[in-house]
C-alpha positions in Angstrom: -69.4 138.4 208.9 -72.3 139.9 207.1 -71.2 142.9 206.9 -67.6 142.1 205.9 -69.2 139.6 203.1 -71.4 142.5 202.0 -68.9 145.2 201.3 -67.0 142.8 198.8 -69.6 141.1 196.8 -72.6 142.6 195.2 -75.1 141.5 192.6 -75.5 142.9 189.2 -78.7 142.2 187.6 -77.9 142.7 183.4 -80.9 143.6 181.4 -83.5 142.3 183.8 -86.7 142.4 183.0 -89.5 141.1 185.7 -90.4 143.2 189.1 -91.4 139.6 190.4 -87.7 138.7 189.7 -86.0 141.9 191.1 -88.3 141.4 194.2 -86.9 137.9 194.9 -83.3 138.5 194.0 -83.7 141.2 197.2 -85.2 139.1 198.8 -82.7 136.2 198.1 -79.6 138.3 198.9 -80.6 139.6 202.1 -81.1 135.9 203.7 -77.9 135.3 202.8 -76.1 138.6 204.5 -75.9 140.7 201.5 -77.4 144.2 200.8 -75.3 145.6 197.6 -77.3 145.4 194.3 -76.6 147.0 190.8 -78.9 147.2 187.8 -77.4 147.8 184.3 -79.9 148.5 181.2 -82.7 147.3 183.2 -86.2 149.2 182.5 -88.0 150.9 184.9 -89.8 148.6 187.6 -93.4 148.5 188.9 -92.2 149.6 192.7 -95.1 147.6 194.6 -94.7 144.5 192.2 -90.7 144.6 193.6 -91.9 145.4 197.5 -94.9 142.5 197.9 -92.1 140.0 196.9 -89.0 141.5 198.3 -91.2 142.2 201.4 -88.5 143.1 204.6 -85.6 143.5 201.8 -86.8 146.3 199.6 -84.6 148.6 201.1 -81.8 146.9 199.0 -84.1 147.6 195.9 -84.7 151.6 197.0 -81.4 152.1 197.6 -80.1 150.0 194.5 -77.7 151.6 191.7 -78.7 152.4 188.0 -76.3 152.4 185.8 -77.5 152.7 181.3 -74.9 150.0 180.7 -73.1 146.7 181.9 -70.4 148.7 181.3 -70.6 151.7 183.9 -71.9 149.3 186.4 -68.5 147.2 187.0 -66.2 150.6 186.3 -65.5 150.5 190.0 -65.4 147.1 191.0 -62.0 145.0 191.1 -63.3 142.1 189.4 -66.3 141.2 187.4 -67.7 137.3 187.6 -70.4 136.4 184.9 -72.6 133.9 186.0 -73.2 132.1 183.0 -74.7 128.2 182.1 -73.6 128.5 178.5 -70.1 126.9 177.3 -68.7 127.7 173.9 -65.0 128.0 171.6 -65.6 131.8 172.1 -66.7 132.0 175.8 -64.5 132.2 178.8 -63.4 129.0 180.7 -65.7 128.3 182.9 -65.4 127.6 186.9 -67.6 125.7 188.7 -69.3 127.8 191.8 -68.1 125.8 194.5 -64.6 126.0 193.5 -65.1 129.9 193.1 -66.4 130.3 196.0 -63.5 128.6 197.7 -60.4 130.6 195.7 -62.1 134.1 196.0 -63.7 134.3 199.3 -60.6 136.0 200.6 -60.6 137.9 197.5 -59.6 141.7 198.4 -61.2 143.8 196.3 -65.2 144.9 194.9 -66.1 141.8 193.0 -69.3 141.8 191.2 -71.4 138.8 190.7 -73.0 139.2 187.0 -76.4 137.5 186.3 -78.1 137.9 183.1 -81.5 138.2 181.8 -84.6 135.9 182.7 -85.0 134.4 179.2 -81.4 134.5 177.5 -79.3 135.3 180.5 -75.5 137.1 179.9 -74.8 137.2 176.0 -71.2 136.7 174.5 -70.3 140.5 174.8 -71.6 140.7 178.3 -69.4 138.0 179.6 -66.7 139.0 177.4 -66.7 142.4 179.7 -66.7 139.9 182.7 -62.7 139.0 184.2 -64.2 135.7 185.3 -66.7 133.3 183.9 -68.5 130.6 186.6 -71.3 128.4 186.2 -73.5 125.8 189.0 -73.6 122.4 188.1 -76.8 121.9 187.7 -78.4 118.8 186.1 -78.3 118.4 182.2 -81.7 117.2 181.9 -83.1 121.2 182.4 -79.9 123.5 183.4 -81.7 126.6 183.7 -82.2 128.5 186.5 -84.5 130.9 187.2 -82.7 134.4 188.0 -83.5 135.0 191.5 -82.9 131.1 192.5 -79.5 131.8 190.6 -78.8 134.5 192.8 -79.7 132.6 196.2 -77.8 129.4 195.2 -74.8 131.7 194.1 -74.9 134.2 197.3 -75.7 130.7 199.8 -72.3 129.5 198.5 -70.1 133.0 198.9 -71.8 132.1 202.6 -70.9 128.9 203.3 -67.4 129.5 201.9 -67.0 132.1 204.5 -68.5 130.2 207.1 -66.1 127.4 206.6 -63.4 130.2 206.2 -64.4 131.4 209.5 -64.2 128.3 211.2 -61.2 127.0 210.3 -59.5 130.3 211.1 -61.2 132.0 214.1 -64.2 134.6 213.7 -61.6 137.3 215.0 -59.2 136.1 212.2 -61.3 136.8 209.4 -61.7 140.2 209.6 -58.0 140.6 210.4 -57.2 138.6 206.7 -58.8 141.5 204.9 -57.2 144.1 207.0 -53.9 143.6 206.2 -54.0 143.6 202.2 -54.4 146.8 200.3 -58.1 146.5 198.0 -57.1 145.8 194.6 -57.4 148.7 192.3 -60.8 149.3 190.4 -61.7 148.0 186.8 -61.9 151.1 185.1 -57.8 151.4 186.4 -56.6 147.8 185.2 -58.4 148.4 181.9 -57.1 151.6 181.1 -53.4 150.0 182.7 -53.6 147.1 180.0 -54.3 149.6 177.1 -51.4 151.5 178.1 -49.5 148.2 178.0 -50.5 147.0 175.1 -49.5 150.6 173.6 -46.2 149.9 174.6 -45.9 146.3 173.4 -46.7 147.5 170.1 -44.6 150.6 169.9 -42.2 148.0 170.4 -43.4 145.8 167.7 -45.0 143.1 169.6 -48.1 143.5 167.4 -46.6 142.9 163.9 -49.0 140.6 162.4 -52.3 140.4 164.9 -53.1 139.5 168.6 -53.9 142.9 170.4 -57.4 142.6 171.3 -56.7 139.2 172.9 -53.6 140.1 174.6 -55.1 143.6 176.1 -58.5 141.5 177.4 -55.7 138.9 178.9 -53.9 141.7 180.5 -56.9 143.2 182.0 -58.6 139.7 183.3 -55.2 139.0 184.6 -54.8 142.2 186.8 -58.4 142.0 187.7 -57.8 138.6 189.2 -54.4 139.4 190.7 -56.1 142.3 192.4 -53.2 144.3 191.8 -53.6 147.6 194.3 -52.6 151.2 192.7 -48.5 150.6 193.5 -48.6 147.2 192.0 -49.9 148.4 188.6 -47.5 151.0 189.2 -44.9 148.6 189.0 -46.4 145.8 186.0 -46.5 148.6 183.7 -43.2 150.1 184.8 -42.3 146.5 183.5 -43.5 146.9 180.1 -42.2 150.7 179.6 -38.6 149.3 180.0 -39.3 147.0 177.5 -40.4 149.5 174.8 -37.0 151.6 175.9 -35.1 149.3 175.7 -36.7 147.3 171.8 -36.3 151.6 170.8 -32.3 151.8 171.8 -31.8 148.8 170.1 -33.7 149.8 166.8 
């Protein structure tokens, strides 16, 4: 299970800034089954600060990926899920973990769990590059969470959600559940796919007043969450060029 769990889901620490914390989100995955770990726009890191509190999990930190930006670091994941306390008119609806947990464990794609920095965690354009938004429920009389606690209660539920998975459908089930759908198709792809929709839509006038941005970024989150494979995004924005053929014979 462990290693099923771990080739989906990894973290991405966003603009980290403590070893201590880095340390203990290593630390934090690897007792819950998980090894894949992704820092975007972090600064370098004092390397024996990360290995006395990692301790028998630094090998996640060593063999880590950098990537300059938040950007670069979900390109190749199917979805992107920012883990985010904050609730706003211009953030994301958010989910609450355990119901996340439950609706995505069978999830086939890469998904990337997002956590932001220590003191201000993911800002409004780092969830905005996020497909999904979640938050844990914690109490309203002091909500935050320190990052590498964040990242245990987060990864502990992706766990238990598979364990209860697991045991409702037989251990030699599980693997077979993943087996038989194709992995939905990276980021990068249903990005580019929803640009080249929205293209379309307004060569055939759908964007006569204002909307675009909105309707591209729906698009996008959409597919992400879909996990539409190669062939089915193939096929959604076959959709959309018959549209713009037909509006043009018409005009």
């Amino acid at each position: 299970m462990d290693t099923e769990l771990s080739r989906r889901f990894r973290a991405v620490l966003c603009r980290a800034e403590g070893a201590v914390n880095v340390g203990s989100c290593c630390r934090a995955l690897k007792t819950m089954g998980f090894d894949a770990l992704s820092l975007a726009d972090c600064p370098a890191f004092d390397e024996d600060t990360v290995r006395s509190y990692a301790l028998a999990s630094y090998g996640i930190y060593e063999k880590a990926e950098r990537f300059a930006s938040l950007e670069e670091a979900l390109a190749s994941a199917t979805i992107a899920v920012g883990v985010s306390r904050r609730t706003g008119k211009k953030r994301k609806e958010s989910l609450v973990l355990t119901d996340f947990a439950a609706s995505y464990i069978g999830y086939q794609g890469s998904v990337a769990m997002v956590f932001g920095n220590e003191r201000d965690g993911l800002s409004d354009r780092e969830l905005s590059v996020c497909d999904v938004a979640l938050h844990i429920p914690s109490s309203e009389l002091f909500p935050s969470l320190n990052l590498s606690h964040a990242v245990q209660v987060v990864f502990w539920e992706l766990r238990r959600a598979e364990l209860a998975a697991s045991a409702r459908l037989g251990a030699a089930m599980v693997p077979a559940r993943a087996a038989h759908t194709e992995s939905g198709a990276a980021r990068s792809r249903t990005r580019a796919r929803a640009k080249s929709i929205a293209d379309k839509l307004q060569e055939a006038g759908f964007y006569k007043i204002a909307g675009r941005p909105e309707s591209e970024a729906f698009l996008a989150e959409l597919m992400a969450r879909a996990a539409l494979s190669e062939a089915e995004l193939d096929r959604f924005e076959g959709l959309f060029s018959k549209l713009a053929a037909l509006e043009a014979q018409r005009g």
